[in-house]
C-alpha positions in Angstrom: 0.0 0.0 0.0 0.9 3.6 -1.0 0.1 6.7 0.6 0.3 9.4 -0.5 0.8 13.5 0.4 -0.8 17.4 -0.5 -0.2 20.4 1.8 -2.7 22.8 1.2 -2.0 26.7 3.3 -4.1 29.5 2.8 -4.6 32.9 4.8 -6.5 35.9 4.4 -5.1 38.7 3.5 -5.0 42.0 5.2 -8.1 44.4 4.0 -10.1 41.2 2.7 -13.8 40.5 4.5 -13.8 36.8 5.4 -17.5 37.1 6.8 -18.9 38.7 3.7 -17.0 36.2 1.3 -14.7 39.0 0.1 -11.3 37.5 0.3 -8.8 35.9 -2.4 -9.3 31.8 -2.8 -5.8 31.8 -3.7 -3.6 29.5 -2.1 -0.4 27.0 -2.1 -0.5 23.5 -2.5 2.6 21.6 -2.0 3.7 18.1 -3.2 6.6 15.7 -1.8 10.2 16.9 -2.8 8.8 20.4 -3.3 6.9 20.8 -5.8 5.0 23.9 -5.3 1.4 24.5 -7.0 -0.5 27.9 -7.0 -4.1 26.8 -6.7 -7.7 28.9 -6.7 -11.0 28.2 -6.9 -12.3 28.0 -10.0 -13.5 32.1 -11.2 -16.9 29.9 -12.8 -17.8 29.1 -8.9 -16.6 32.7 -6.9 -16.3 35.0 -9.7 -12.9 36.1 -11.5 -12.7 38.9 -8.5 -11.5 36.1 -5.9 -10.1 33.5 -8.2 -6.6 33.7 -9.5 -6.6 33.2 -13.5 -3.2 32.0 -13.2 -3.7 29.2 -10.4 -4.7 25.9 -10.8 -8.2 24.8 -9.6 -9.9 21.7 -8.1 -11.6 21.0 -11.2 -8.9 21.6 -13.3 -6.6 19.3 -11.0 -9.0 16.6 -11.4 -8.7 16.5 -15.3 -5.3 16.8 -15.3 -4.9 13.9 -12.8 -7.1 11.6 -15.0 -5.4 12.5 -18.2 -1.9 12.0 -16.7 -3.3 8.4 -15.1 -4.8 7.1 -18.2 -1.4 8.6 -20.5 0.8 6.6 -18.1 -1.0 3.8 -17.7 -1.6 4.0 -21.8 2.3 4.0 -21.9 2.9 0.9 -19.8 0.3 -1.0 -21.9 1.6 0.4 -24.5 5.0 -0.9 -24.4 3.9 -4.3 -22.9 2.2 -4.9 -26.2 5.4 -4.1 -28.3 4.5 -0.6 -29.5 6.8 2.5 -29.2 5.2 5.8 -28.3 7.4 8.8 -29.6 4.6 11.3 -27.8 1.1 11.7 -26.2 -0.5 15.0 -25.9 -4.2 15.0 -24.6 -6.3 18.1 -24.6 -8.5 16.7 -22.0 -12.1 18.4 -20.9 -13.8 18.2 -17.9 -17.7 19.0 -17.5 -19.2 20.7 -14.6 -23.1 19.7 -13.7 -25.3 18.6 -12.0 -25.4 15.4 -10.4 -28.4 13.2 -9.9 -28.3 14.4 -6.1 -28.8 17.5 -7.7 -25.4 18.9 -6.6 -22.6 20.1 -8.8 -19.8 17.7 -9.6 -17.5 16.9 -12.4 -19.7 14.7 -14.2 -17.7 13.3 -17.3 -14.1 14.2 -18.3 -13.7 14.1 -22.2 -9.8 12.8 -23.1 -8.2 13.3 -26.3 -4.8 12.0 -26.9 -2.7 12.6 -29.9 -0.5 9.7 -29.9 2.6 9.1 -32.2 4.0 5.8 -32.7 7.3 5.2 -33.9 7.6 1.7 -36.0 4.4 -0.3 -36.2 1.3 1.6 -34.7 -1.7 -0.1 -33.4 -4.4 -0.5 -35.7 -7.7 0.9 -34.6 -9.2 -2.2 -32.2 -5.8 -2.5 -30.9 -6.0 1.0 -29.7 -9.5 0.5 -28.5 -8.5 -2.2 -26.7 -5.4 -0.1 -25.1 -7.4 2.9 -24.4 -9.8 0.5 -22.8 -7.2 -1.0 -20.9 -5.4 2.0 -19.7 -9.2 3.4 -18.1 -9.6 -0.1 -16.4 -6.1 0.3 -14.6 -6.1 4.1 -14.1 -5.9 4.4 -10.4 -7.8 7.8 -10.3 -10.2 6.5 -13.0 -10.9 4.1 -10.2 -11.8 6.4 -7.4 -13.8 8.6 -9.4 -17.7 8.0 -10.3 -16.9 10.8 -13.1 -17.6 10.1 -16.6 -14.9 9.4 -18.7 -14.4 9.0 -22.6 -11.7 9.1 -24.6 -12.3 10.0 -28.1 -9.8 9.5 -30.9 -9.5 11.3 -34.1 -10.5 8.7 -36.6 -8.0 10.4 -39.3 
């Protein structure tokens, strides 16, 4: 068994309103070995007045964390199966609604890789069947009751 580590520190600034919900939901999020994240909430839920545009948010960390999850566990397969991937690029999509509770959720996350393949690339079922694959294993894919497709430019 894994575990595994965020530090998240925020404090309100001097002039902001806690109590009346004016104050910055910019913040610090901090990963083992030091990797330093800014992070926000998200300006569609507070507004662009007390996000930060060039902070990451919730929603936005849980697409990238499926993406990254399904590309590595696309490469593993991937290379189990004898292919060689030269480079993946996913321009991955997340959807906020509402859920059948009637609360707001990420309810499907849309991925779109552009793979190359150096050599002999999979032929369309094999790729299916990867893809497939790589959801099935995805760790975050597993903890999630999102949505999530991959779709694949047929050219």
């Amino acid at each position: 068994m894994a575990g595994y580590v965020a530090r998240v520190a925020w404090s309100l600034a001097e002039g902001e309103d806690f109590a009346a919900g004016r104050y910055s939901r910019g913040h610090m999020i901090g990963f083992d070995e030091g990797v330093k994240l800014a992070g926000s909430a998200s300006p569609h839920v507070v507004g662009a007045r007390w996000s930060v545009a060039a902070a990451a948010d919730p929603e936005e960390m849980l697409v990238a964390s499926l993406s990254a999850c399904h590309m590595l566990t696309f490469l593993h397969l991937a290379r189990l199966a004898g292919f060689v991937v030269t480079s993946y690029r996913d321009a991955a999509e997340g959807t906020l609604a509402k859920n059948p509770q009637g609360r707001l959720a990420v309810s499907e996350v849309v991925l779109r890789p552009q793979i190359v393949f150096e050599g002999r690339a999979p032929d369309a079922d094999e790729l299916d069947r990867l893809h497939h694959a790589a959801h099935e294993e995805c760790f975050i894919a597993n903890s999630v009751t999102t949505v999530v497709r991959v779709e694949m430019d047929p050219t």
